[in-house]
Every structure is written in C-alpha cells, then in structure tokens.
Backbone as CSV, one residue per row, in Angstrom:
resi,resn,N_x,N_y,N_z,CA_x,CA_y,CA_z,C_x,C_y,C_z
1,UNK,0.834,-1.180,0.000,0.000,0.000,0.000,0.877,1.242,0.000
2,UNK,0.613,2.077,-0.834,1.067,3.401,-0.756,1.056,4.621,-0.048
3,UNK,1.776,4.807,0.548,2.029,5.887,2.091,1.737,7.140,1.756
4,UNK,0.751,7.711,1.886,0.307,9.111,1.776,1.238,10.018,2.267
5,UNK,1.781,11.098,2.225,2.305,11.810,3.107,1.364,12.699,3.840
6,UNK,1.686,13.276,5.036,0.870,13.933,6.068,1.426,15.069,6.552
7,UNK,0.959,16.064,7.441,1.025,17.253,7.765,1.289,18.496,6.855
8,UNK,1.816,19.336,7.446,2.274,20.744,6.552,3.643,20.974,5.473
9,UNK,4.408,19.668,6.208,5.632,19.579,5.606,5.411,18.977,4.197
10,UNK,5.013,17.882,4.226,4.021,17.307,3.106,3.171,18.403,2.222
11,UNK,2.470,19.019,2.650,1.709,19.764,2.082,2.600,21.142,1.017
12,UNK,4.415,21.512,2.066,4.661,22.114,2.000,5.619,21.964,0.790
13,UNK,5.942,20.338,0.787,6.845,19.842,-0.191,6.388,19.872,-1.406
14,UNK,5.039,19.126,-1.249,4.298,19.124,-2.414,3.859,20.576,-3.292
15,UNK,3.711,21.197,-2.488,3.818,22.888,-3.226,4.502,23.210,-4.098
16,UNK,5.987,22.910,-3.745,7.399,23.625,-3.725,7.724,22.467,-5.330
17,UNK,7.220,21.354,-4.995,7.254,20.432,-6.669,6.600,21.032,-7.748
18,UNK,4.981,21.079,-6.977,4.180,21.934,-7.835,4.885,23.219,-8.638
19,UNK,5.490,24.148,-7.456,5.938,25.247,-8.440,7.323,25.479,-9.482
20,UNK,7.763,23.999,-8.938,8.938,23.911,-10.290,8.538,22.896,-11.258
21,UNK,7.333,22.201,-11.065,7.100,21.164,-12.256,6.017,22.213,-13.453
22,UNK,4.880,22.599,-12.552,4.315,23.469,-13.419,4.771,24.038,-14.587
23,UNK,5.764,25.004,-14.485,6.314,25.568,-15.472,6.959,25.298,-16.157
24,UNK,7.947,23.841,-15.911,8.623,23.013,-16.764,7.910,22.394,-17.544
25,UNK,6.850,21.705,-17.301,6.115,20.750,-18.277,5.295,21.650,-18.869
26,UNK,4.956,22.947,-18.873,4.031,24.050,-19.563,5.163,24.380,-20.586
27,UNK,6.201,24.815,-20.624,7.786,25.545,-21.031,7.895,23.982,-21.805
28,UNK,8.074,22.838,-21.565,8.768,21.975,-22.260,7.378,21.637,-23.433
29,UNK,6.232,21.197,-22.862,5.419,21.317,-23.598,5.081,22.072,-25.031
30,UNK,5.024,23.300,-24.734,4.931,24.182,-25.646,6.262,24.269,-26.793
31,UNK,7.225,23.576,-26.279,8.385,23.384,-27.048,8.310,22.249,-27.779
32,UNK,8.179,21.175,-27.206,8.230,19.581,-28.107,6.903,19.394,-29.011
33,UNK,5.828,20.072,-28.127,4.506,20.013,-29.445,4.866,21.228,-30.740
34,UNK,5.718,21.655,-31.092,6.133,22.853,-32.082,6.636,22.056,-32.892
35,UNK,6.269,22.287,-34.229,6.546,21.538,-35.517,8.064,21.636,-35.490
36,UNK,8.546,22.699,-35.292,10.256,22.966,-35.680,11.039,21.625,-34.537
37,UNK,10.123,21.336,-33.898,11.136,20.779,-32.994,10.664,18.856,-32.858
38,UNK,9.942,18.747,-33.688,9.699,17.076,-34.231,10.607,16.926,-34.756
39,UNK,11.683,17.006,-35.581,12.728,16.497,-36.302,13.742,16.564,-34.668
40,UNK,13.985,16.958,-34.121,15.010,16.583,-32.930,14.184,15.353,-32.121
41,UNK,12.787,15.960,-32.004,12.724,14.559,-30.521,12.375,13.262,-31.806
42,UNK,12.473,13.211,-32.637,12.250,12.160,-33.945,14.058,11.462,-34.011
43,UNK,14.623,12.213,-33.747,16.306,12.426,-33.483,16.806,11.140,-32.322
44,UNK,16.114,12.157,-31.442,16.600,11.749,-29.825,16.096,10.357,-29.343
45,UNK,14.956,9.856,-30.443,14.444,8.470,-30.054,13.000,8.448,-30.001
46,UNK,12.288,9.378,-30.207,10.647,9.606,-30.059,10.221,9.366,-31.422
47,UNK,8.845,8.394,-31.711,8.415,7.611,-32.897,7.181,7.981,-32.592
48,UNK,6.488,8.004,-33.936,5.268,8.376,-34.216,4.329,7.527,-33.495
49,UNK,3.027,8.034,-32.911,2.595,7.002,-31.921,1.415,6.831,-33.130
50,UNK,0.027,6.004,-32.950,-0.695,5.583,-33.409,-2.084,6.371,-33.721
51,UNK,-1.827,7.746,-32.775,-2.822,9.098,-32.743,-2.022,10.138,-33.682
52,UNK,-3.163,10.434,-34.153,-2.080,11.526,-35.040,-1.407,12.646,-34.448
53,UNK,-0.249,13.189,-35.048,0.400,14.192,-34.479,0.770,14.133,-33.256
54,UNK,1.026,12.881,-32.636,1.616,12.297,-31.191,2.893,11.629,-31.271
55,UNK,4.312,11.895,-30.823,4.988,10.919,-30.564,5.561,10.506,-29.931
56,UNK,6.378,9.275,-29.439,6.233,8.546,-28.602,7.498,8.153,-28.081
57,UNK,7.780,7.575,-26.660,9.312,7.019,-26.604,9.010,6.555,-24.733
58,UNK,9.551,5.640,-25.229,9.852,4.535,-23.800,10.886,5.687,-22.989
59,UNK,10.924,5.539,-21.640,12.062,6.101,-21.052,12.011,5.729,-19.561
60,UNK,12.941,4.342,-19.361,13.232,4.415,-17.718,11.784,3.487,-16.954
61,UNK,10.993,2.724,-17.700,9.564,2.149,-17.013,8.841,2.855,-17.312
62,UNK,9.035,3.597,-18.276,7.581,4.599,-18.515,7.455,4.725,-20.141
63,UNK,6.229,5.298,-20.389,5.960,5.482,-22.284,5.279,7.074,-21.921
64,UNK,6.491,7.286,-22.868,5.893,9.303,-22.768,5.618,9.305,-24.081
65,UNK,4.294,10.614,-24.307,3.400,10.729,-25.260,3.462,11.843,-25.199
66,UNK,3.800,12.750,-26.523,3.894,14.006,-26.709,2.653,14.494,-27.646
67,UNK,2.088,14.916,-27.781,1.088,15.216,-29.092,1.193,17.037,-28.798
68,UNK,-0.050,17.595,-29.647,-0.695,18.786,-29.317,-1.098,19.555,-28.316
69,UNK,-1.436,18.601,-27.886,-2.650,19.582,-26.509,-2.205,18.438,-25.143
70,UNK,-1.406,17.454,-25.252,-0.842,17.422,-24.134,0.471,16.228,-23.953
71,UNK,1.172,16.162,-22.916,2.399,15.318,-22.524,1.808,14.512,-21.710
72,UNK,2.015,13.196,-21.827,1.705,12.126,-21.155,2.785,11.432,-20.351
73,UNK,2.759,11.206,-19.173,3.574,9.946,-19.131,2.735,8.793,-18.114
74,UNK,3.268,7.760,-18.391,1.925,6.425,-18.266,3.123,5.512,-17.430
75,UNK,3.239,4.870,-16.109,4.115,3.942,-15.439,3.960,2.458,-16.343
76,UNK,4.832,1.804,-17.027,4.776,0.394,-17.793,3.812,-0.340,-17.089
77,UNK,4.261,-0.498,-15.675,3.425,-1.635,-14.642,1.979,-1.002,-14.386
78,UNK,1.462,-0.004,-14.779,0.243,0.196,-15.065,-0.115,1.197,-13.377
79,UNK,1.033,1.767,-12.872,0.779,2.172,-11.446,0.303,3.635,-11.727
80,UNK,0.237,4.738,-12.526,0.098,5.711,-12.930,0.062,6.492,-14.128
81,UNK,-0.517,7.675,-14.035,-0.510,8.821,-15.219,0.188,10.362,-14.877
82,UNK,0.781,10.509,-15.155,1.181,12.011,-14.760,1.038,12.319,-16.368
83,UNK,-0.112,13.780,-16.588,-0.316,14.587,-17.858,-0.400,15.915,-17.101
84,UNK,-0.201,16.102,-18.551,-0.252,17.829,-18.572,-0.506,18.139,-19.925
85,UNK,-1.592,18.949,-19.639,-2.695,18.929,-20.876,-2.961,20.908,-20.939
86,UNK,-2.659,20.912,-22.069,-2.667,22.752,-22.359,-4.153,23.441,-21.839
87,UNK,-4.200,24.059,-21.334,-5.096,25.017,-20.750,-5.525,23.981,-19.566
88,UNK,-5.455,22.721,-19.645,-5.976,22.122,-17.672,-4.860,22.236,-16.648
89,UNK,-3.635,21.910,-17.167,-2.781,21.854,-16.208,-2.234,20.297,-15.986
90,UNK,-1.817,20.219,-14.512,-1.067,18.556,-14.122,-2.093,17.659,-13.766
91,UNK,-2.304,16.892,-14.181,-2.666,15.777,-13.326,-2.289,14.183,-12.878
92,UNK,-2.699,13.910,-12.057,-1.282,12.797,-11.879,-3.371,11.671,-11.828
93,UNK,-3.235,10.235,-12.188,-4.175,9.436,-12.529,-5.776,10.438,-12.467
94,UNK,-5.721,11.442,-13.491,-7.016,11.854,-13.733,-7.883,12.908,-12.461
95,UNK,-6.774,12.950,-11.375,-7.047,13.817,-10.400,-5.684,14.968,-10.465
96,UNK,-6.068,15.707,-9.527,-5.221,16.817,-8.976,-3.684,15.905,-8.341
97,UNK,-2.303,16.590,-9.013,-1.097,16.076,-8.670,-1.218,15.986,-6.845
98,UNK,-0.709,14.777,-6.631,-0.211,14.811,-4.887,0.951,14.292,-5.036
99,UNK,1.724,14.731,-3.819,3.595,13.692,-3.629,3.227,12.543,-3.310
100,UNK,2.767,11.777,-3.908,2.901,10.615,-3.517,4.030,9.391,-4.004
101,UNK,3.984,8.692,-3.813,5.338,7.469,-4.292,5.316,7.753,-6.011
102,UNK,3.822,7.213,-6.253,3.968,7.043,-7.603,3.729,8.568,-8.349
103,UNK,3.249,9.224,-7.585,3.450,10.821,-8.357,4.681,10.855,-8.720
104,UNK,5.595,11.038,-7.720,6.966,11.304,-7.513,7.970,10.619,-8.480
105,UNK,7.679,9.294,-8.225,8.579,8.613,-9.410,7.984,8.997,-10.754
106,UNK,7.090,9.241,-11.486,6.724,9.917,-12.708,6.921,11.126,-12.836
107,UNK,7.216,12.204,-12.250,7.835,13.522,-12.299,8.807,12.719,-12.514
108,UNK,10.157,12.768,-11.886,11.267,12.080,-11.958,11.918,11.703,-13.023
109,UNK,10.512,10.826,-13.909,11.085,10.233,-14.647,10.771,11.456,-15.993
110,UNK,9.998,11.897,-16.005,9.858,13.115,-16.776,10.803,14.353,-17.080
111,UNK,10.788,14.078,-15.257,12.172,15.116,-15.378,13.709,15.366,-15.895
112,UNK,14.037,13.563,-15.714,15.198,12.974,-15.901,14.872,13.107,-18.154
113,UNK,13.865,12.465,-18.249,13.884,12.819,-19.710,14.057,14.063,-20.158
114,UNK,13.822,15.542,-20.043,13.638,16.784,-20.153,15.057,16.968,-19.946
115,UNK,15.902,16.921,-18.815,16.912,17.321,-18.961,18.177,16.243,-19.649
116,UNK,17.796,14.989,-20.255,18.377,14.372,-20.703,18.547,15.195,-22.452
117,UNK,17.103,15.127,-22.654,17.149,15.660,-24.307,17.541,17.045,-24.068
118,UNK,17.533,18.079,-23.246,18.048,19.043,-23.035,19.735,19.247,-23.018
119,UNK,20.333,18.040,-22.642,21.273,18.014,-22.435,22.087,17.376,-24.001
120,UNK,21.196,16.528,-24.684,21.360,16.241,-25.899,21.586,17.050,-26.818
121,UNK,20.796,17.957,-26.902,20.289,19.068,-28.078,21.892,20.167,-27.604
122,UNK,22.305,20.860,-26.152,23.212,21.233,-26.122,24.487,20.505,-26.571
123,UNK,24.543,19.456,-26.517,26.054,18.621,-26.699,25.903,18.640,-28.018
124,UNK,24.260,18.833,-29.070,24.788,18.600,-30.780,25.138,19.846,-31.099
125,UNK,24.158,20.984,-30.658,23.551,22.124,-31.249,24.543,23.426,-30.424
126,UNK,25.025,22.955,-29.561,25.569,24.290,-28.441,24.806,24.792,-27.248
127,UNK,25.245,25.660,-26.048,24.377,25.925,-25.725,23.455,27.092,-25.629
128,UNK,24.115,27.861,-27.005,23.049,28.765,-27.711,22.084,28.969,-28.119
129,UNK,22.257,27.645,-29.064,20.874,27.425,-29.610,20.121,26.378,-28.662
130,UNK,20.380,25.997,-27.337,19.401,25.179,-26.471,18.896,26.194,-26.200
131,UNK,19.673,27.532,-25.552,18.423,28.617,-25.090,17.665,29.390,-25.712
132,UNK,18.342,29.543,-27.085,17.377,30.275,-28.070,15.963,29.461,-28.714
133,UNK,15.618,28.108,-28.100,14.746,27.355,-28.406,13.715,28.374,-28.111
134,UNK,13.902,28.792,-27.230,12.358,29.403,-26.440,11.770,29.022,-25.700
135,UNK,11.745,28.355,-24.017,11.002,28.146,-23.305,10.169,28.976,-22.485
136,UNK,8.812,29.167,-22.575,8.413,30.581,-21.943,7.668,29.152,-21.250
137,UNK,7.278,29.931,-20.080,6.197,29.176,-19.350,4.543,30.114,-19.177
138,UNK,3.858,29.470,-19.811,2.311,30.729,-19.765,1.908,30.587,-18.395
139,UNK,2.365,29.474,-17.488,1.861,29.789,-16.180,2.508,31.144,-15.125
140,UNK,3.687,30.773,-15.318,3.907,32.467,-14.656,5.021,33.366,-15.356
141,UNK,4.715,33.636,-17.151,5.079,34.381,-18.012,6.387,34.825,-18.019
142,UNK,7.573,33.586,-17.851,8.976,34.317,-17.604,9.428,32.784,-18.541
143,UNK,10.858,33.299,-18.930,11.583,32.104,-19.891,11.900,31.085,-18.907
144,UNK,12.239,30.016,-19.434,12.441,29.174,-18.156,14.093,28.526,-19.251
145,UNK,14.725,28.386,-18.207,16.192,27.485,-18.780,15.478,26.111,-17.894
146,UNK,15.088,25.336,-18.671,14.472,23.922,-19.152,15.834,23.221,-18.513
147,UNK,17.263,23.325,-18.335,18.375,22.541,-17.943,18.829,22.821,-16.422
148,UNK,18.267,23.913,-16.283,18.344,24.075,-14.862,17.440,24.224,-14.085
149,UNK,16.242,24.062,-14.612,14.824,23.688,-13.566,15.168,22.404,-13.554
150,UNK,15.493,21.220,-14.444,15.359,20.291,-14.315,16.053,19.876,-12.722
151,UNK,17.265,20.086,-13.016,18.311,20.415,-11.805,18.185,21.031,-10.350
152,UNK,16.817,21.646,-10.323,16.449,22.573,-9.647,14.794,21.066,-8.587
153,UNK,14.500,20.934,-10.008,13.343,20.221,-9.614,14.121,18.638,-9.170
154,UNK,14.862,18.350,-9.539,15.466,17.050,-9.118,16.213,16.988,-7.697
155,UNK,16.243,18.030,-7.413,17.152,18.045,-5.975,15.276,17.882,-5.185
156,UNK,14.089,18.492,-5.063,13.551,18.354,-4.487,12.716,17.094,-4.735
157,UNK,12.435,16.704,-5.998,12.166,14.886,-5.699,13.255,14.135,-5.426
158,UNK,14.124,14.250,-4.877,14.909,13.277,-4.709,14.698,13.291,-3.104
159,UNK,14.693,14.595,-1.959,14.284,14.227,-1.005,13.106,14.299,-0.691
160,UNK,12.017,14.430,-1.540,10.726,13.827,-1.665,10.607,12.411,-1.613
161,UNK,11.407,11.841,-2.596,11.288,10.193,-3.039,11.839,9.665,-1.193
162,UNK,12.649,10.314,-0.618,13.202,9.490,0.327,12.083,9.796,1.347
163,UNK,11.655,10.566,1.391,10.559,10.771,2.831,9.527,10.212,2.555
164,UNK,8.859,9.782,1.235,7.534,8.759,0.976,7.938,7.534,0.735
165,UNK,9.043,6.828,0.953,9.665,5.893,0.971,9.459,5.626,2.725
166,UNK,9.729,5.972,3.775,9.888,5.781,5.089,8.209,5.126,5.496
C-alpha cells in the first residue's frame, strides 16, 4: 500500500514540486509540441505514436506521449498517469497532482527525460541554440532554462522520493 504523506511539511513539499514542475512541463510542452522541434525529438528516439500528431518514446519504465494539446507519461506496470494537458494543467491518474510514491517517481522520470534531451540538443547544437529554443512558461510568463529547472526540480524529488519511501 502506498504511504500518503501527512502534515504541513508534506503539504509544503508538495507545493514547492508543484511550483517547479508546473512551469517546466508548460515551457517543455509548448516546445516539443512545435513543428520545428519534431525532427530533434524524432532524433533523440521519439516515434510516431498511433494518434495523429503524437509521438512517442519509452524512457526508464515509462511510455511518454507528446502530441498537441498534451504530454503524457503512463508507469509500464500500469501504477500511474502524470499529464499535462494545455489550458488544464497537471494531473497525476485523472485527479489533482499529490507527492505521492507514484506521483513522484513519474515527475522524476519526466524530469530525468527533459533534462536528458536538453542536455542532448546542447552537446549537438551548443548551448546557444538550447536557449534560443524558447522556453516561456504561460503559467507564470517568464523564460524558463528547461536545464536548470530540471536540476532545480530534481534536488527536491529526490528528497521527496526518500521521505515517501519511510
């Protein structure tokens, strides 16, 4: 069974994810659904999925789904959904995101992808043209460097993952 977390600290952690995942998956979103930028994640290992204008790529126990109007990622063993869908926002299995085990490990693994191909695209392209991609985030209207939120957001699931682990 899966350990809820409890009190304010919990409440407080889960915030503090919220406000660095938000804008990453809004910012990365708006980047990988952009026509100019299907020939890289087509590159990096992402294949046309079976919906149109969606594509697709295994990463780490998970199958991430990029299309139009939203980013998917789905746990293999069937334990979760973490999306993010343009104008709704996050949701982790069809409800409102919580820290929970399996929240947590699907950020994670999202996250770890984002700054992986982030880190890709700089090692082909430079890291000029990684920032001149354009990541704006429409949730709170500022550019986002996509390589160092990742970095930013990974230090706090990581002692997330260890305190819903206990």
């Amino acid at each position: 069974m899966e350990r809820e977390p409890q009190g304010t600290d919990a409440a407080a952690a889960g915030e503090a994810i919220l406000e660095r995942l938000v804008p990453l998956l809004d910012a990365t979103h708006q980047v990988w659904s952009s026509p100019q930028e299907r020939r890289r994640l087509r590159a990096f290992g992402f294949r046309p999925a079976v919906e149109p204008g969606v594509l697709k790529r295994e990463w780490h126990g998970t199958q991430v789904r990029v299309g139009p109007d939203a980013l998917r990622v789905v746990a293999d063993d069937g334990t979760g959904e973490l999306s993010w869908v343009a104008g709704d926002g996050i949701a982790l299995d069809g409800g409102p995101f919580r820290p929970t085990a399996a929240g947590i490990a699907l950020a994670d693994s999202v996250n770890q992808l984002i700054q992986s191909y982030e880190r890709w695209v700089e090692a082909r392209e430079g890291r000029e043209e990684r920032l001149r991609r354009g990541h704006w985030s429409a949730a709170d209207r500022r550019q986002v460097n996509a390589l160092a939120e990742t970095r930013r957001l990974q230090r706090l699931l990581s002692v997330r993952a260890t305190r819903t682990k206990r």
